[in-house]
Residue frames relative to the residue before (quaternion, step in Angstrom):
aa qw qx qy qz dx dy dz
X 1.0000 0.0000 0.0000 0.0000 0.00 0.00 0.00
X 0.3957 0.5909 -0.4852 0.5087 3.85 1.12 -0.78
X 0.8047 0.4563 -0.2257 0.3055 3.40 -0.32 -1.78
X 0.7166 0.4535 -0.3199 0.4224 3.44 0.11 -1.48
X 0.6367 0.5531 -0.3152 0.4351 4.14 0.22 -0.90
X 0.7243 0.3874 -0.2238 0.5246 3.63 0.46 -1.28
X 0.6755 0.5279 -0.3255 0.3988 3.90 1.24 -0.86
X 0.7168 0.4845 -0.2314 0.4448 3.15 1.14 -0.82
X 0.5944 0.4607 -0.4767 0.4551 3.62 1.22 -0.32
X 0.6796 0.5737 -0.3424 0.3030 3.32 1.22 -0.46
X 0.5502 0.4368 -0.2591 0.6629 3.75 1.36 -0.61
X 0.5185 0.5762 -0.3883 0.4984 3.99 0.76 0.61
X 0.6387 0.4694 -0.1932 0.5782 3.15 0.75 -1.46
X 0.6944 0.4937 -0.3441 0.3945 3.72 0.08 -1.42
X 0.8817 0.2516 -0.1979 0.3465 3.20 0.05 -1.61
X 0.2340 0.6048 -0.5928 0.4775 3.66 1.20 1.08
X 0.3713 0.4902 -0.6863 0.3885 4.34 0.42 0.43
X 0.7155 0.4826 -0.4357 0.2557 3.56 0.37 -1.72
X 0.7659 0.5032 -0.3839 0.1132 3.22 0.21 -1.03
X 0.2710 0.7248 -0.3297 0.5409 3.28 2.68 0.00
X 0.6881 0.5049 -0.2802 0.4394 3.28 0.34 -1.48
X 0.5808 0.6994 -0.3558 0.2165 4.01 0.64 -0.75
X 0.4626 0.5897 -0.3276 0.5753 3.37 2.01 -0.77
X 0.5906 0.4129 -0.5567 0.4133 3.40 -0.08 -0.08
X 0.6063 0.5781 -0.3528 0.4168 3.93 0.51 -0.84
X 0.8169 0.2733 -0.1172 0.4943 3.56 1.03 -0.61
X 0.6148 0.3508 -0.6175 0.3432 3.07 0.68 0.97
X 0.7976 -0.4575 0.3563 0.1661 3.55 -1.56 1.42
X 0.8330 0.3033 -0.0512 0.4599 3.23 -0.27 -2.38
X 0.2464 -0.7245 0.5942 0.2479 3.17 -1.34 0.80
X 0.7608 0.1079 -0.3817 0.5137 3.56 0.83 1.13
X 0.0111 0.8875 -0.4566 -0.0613 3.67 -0.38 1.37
X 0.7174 -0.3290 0.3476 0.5062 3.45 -1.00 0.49
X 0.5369 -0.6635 0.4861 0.1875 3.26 -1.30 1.25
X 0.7027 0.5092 -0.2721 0.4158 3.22 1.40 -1.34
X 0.3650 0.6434 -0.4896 0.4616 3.94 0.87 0.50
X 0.6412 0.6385 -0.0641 0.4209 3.00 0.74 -1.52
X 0.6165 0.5597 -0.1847 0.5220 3.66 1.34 -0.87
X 0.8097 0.4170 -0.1298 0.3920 2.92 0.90 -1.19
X 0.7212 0.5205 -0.2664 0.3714 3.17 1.39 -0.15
X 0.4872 0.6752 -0.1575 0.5310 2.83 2.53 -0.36
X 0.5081 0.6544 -0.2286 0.5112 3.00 1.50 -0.67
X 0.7418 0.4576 -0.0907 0.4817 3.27 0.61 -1.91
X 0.5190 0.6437 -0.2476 0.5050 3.41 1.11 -0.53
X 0.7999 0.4497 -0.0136 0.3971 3.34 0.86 -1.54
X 0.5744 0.6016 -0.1647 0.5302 3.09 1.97 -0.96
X 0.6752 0.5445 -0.2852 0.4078 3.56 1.39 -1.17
X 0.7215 0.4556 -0.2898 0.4335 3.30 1.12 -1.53
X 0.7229 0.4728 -0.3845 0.3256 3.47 0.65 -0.25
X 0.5474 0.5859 -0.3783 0.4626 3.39 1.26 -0.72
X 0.7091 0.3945 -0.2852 0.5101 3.50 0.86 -1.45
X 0.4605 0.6738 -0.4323 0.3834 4.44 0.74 -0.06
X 0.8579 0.2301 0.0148 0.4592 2.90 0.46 -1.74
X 0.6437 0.4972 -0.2994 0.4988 4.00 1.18 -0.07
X 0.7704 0.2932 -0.1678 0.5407 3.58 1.20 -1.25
X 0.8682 0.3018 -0.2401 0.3124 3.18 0.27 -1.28
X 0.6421 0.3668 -0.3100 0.5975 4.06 0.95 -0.74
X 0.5734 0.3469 -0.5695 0.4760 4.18 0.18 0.29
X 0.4306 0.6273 -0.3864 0.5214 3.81 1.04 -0.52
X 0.9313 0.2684 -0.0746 0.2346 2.87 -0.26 -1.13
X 0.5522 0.5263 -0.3699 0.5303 3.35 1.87 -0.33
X 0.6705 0.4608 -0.3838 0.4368 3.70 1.14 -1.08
X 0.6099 0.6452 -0.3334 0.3171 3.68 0.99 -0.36
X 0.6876 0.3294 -0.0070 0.6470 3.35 1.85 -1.03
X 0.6410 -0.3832 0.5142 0.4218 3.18 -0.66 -1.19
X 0.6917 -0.4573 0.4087 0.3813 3.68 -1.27 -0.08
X 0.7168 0.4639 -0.2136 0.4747 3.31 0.86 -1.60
X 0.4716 0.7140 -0.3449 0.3858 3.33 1.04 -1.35
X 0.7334 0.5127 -0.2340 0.3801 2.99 0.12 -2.14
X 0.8518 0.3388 -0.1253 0.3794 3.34 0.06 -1.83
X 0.3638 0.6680 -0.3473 0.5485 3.47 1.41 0.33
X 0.6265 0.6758 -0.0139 0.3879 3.03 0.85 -1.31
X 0.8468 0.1578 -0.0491 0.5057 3.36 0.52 -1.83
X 0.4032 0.6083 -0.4245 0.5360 4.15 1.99 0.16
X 0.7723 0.4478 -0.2370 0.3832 3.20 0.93 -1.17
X 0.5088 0.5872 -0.4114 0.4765 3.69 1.67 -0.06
X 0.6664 0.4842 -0.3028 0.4793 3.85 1.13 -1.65
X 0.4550 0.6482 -0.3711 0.4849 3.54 1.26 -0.67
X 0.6954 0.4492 -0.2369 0.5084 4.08 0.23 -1.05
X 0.5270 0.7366 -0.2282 0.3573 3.22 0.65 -1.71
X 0.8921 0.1547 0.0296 0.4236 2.79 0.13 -1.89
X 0.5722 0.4596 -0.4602 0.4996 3.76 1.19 0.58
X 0.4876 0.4504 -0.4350 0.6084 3.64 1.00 0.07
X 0.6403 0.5358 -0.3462 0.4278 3.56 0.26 -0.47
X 0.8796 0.1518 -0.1129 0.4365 3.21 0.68 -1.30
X 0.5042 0.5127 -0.4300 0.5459 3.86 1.76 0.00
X 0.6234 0.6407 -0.3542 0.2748 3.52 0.24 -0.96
X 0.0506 -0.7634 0.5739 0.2921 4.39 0.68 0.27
X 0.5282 -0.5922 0.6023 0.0870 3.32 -1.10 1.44
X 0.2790 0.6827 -0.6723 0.0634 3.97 0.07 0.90
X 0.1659 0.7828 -0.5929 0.0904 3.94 1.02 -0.63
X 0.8365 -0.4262 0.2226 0.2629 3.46 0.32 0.89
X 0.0583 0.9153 -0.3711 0.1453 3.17 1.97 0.22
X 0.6460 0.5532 -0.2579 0.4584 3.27 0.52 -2.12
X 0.8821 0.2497 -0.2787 0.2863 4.26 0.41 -0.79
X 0.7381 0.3718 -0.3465 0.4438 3.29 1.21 0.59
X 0.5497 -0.6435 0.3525 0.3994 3.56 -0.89 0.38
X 0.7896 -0.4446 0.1773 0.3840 3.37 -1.49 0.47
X 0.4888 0.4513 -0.4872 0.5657 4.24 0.88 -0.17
X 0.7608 0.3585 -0.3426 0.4186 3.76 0.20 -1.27
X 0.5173 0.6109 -0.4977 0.3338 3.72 0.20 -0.64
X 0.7480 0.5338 -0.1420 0.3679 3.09 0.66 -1.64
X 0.6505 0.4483 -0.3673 0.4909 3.51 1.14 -1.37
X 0.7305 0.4548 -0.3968 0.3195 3.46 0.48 -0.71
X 0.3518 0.7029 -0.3821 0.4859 3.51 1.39 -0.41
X 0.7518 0.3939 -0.1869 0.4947 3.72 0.24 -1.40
X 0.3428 0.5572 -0.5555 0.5133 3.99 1.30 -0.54
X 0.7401 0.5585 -0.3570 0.1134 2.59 -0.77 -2.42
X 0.7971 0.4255 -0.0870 0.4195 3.26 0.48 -2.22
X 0.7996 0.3503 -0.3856 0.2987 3.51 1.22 -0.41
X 0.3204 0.6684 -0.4500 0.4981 3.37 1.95 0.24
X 0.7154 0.3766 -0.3593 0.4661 3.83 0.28 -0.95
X 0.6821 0.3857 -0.4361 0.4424 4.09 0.62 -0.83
X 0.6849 0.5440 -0.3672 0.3163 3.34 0.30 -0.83
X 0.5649 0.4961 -0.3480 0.5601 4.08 1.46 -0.98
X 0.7294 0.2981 -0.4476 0.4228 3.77 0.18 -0.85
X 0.3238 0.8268 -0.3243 0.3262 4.17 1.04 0.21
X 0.7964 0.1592 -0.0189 0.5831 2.42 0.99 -1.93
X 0.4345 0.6585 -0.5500 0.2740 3.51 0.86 0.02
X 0.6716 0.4559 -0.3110 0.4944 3.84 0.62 -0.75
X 0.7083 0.4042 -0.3530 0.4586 3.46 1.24 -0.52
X 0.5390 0.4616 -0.5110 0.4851 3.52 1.04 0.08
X 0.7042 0.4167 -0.3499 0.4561 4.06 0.95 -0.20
X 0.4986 0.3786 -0.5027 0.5961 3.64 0.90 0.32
X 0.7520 0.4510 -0.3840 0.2893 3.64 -0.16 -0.49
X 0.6974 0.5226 -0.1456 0.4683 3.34 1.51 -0.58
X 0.6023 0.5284 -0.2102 0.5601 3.21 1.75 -0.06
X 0.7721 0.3029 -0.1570 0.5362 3.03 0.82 -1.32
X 0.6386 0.3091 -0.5279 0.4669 3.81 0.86 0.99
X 0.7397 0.3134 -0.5429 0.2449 3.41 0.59 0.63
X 0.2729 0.5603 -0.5953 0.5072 3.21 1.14 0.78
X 0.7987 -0.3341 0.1017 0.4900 3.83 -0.27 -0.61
X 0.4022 -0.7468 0.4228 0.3190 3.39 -0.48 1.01
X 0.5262 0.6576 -0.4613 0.2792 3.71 0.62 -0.42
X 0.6641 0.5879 -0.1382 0.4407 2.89 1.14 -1.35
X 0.5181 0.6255 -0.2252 0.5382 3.57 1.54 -1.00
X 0.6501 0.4025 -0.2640 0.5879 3.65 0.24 -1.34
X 0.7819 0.3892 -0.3176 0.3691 3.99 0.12 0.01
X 0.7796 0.1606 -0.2923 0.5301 3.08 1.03 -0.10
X 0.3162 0.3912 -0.7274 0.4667 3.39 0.96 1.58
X 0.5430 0.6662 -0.4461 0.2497 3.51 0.28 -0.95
X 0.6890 0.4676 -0.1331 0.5376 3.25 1.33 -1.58
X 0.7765 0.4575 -0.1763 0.3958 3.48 0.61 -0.14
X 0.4358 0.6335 -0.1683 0.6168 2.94 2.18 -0.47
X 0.6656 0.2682 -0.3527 0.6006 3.96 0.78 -1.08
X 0.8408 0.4014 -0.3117 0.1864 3.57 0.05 -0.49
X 0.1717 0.7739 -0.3901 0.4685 3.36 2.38 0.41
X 0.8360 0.4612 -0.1756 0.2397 3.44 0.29 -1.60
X 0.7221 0.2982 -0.3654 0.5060 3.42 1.03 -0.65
X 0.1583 0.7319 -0.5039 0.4304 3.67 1.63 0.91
X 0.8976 0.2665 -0.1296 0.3265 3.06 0.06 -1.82
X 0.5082 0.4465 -0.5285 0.5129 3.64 1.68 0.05
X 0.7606 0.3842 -0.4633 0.2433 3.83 0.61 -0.25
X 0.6644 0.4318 -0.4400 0.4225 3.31 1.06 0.90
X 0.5543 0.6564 -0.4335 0.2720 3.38 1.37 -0.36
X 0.6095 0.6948 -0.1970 0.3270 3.49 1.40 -1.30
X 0.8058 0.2387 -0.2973 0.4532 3.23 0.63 -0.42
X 0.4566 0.6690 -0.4432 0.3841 3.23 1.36 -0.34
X 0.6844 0.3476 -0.2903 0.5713 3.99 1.19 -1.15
X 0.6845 0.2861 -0.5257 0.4163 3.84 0.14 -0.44
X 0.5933 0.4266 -0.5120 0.4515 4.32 0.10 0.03
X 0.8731 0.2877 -0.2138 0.3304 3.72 0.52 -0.59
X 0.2340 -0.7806 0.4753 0.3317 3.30 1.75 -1.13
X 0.3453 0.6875 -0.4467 0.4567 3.90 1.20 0.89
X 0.0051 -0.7052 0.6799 0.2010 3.45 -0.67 0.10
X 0.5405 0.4637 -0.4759 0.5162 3.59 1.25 -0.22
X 0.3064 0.8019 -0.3781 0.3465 3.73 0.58 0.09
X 0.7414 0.5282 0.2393 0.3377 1.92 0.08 -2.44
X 0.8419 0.1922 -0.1945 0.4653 3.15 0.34 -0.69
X 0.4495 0.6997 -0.2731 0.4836 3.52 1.62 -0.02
X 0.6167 0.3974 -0.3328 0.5924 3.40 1.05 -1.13
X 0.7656 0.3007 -0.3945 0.4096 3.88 0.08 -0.48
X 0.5028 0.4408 -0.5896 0.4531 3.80 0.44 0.07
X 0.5548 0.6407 -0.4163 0.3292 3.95 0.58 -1.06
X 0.7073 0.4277 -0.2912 0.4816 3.40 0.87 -1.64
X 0.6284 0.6195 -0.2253 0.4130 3.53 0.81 -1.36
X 0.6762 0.3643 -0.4384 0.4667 4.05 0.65 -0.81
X 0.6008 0.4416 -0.5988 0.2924 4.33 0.62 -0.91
X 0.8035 0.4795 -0.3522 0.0195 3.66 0.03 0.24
X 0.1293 0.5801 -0.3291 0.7338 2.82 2.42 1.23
X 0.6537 0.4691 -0.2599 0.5340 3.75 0.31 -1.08
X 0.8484 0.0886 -0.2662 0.4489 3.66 0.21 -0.73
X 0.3255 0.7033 -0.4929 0.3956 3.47 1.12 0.74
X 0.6433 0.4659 -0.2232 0.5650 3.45 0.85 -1.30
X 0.8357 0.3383 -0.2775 0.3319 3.25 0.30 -1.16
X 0.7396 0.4497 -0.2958 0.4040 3.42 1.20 0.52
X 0.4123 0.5777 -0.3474 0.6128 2.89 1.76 0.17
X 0.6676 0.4021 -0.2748 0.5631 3.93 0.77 -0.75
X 0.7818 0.4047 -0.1408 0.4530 3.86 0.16 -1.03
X 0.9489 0.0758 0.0208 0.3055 3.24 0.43 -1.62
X 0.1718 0.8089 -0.4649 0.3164 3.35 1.69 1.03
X 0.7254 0.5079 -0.2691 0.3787 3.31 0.59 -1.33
X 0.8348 0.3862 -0.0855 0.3828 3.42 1.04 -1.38
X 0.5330 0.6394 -0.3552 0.4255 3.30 1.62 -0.90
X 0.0070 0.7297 -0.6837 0.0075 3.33 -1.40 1.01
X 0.6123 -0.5391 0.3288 0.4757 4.18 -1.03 -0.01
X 0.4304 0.7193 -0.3672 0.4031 3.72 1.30 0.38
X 0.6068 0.2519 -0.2270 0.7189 3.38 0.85 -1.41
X 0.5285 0.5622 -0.5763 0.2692 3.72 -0.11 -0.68
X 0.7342 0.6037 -0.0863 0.2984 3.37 0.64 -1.42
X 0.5338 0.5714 -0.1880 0.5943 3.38 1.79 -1.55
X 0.7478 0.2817 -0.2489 0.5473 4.13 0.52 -1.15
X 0.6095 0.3900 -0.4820 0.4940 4.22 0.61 0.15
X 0.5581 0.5237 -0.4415 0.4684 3.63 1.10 -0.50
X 0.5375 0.5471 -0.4509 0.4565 4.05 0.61 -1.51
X 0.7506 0.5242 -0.3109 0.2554 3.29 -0.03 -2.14
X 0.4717 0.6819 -0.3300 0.4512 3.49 1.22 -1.02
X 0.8302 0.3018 -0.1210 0.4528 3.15 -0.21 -1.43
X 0.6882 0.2560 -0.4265 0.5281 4.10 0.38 0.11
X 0.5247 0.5422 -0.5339 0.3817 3.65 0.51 0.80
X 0.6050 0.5748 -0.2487 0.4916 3.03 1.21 -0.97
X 0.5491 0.6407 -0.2361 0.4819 3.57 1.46 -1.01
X 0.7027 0.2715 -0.2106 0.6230 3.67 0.53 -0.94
X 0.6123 0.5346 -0.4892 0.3164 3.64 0.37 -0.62
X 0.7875 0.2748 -0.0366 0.5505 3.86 0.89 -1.49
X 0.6764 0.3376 -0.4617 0.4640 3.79 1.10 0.48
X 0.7200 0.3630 -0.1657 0.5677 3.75 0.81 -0.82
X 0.7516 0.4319 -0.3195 0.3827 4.11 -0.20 -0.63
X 0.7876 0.2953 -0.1523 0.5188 3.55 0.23 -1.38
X 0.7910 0.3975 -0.3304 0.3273 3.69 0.73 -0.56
X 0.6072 0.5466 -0.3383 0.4671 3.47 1.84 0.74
X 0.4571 0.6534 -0.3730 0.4742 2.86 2.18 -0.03
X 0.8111 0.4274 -0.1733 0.3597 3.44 0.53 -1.40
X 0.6841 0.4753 -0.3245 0.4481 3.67 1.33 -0.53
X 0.4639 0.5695 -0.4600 0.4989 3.56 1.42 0.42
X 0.2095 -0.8479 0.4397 0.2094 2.60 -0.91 1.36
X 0.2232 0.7829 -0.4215 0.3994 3.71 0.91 1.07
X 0.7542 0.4297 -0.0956 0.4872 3.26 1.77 -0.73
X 0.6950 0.4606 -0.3814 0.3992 3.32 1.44 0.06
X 0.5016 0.3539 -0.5374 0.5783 3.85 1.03 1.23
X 0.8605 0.1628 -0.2589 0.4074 3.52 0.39 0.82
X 0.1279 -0.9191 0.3649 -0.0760 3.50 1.45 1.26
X 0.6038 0.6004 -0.2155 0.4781 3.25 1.18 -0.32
X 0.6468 0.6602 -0.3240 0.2021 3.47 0.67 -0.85
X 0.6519 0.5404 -0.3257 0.4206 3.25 1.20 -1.12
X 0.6784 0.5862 -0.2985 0.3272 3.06 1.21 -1.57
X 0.2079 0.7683 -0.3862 0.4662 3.47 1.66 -0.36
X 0.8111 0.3801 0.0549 0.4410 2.86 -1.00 -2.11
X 0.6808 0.2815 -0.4128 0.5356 4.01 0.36 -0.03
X 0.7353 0.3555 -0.3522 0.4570 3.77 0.18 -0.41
X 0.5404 0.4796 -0.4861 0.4916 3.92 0.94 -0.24
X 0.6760 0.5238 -0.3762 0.3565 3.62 0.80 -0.86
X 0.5975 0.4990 -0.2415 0.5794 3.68 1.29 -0.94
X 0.4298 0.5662 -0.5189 0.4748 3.60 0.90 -0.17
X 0.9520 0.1841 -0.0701 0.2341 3.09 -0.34 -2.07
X 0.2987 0.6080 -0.4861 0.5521 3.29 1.64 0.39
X 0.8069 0.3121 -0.2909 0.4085 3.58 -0.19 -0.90
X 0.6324 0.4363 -0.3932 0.5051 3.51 0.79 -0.14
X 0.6516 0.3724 -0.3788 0.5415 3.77 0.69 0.18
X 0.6538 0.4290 -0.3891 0.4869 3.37 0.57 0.18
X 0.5873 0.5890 -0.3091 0.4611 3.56 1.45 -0.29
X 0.6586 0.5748 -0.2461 0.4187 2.98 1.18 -1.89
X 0.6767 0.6349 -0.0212 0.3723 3.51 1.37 -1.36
């Protein structure tokens, strides 16, 4: 009984990407304006960073130390960016042209940053409800509103590179299941050993390969389109609405 409760708020929280992932079902045109597209890339970009630098490295510095911390989140863009650059990018390359190759490229990498995200957040959520579940149910809650504009920032490109909404919505259950996944696997592995130190060192990492996809993959596919330079403004849009409503759920919360 310990287990099942805390497992299930986790695999709650997670699989709140899909319900992100549902915009893909509603959009209509089978070729829309690029500048939509901005804005959600934006917004995308606006969350992970607000939620980097407010939740996960202040987490992680008060959890450790300063050096620790920022040790911590170099050593995440560090990862980040050898998976980025060891990993050979075939993800189907050969069937789409050179805009789609790429969006799906930016899927790929945000389906993988966004799962190793929530893995630590499936292990904070599982810990901190069996210490006290009240407390648990609130920060799935809190992890649950901020899952979703996750799963629109991975569903979208996954459907404009492929046109799938089954796709689509697959890549965001993927991102959405590592946090059930690292529930179990901390509850089995790291119960005994886990303390708010390491806790802190992998919210600090997690920190720092958001920030990675946010300023290497999102904003720099916004601006080299060239759809975006009679309306320069749009993404930037879509990144402060996203810091908007992140920070108002963390307020509201």
């Amino acid at each position: 009984m310990t287990f099942i409760f805390p497992l299930l708020l986790a695999f709650l929280a997670g699989i709140s990407t899909t319900l992100g992932s549902l915009i893909a079902f509603l959009i209509k045109k089978r070729e829309p304006k690029f500048c939509y597209l901005c804005v959600v890339f934006g917004f995308s970009a606006g969350v992970m960073i607000f939620i980097s630098f407010t939740e996960l490295l202040s987490e992680g510095i008060a959890s450790t130390n300063l050096l620790t911390a920022i040790s911590g989140f170099f050593g995440g863009i560090l990862l980040i960016y050898l998976i980025d650059t060891l990993i050979p990018h075939t993800y189907e390359e050969e069937e789409y042209e050179d805009g789609k190759r790429k969006l799906k490229k930016t899927a790929i990498l945000l389906t993988l940053g966004i799962a190793i995200h929530n893995f630590p957040e499936g292990i904070a959520v599982m810990f901190s409800s069996i210490s006290d579940a009240r407390l648990g149910i609130l920060i799935a809650l809190a992890i649950a509103l901020h899952n979703i504009p996750e799963g629109i920032a991975v569903s979208i490109p996954v459907f404009y590179a492929t046109r799938s909404r089954k796709k689509a919505f697959k890549y965001s259950f993927l991102s959405g299941i590592a946090e059930p996944i690292g529930a179990i696997i901390g509850f089995l592995f790291l119960y005994p050993f886990l303390n708010e130190f390491i806790l802190g060192i992998i919210l600090s990492a997690v920190a720092g390969i958001m920030i990675f996809i946010s300023f290497d993959e999102l904003l720099p596919y916004v601006y080299k389109h060239k759809e975006v330079h009679g309306q320069p403004h749009l993404s930037l849009l879509g990144l402060f609405l996203g810091m908007f409503v992140i920070a108002l759920t963390l307020i509201i919360l």
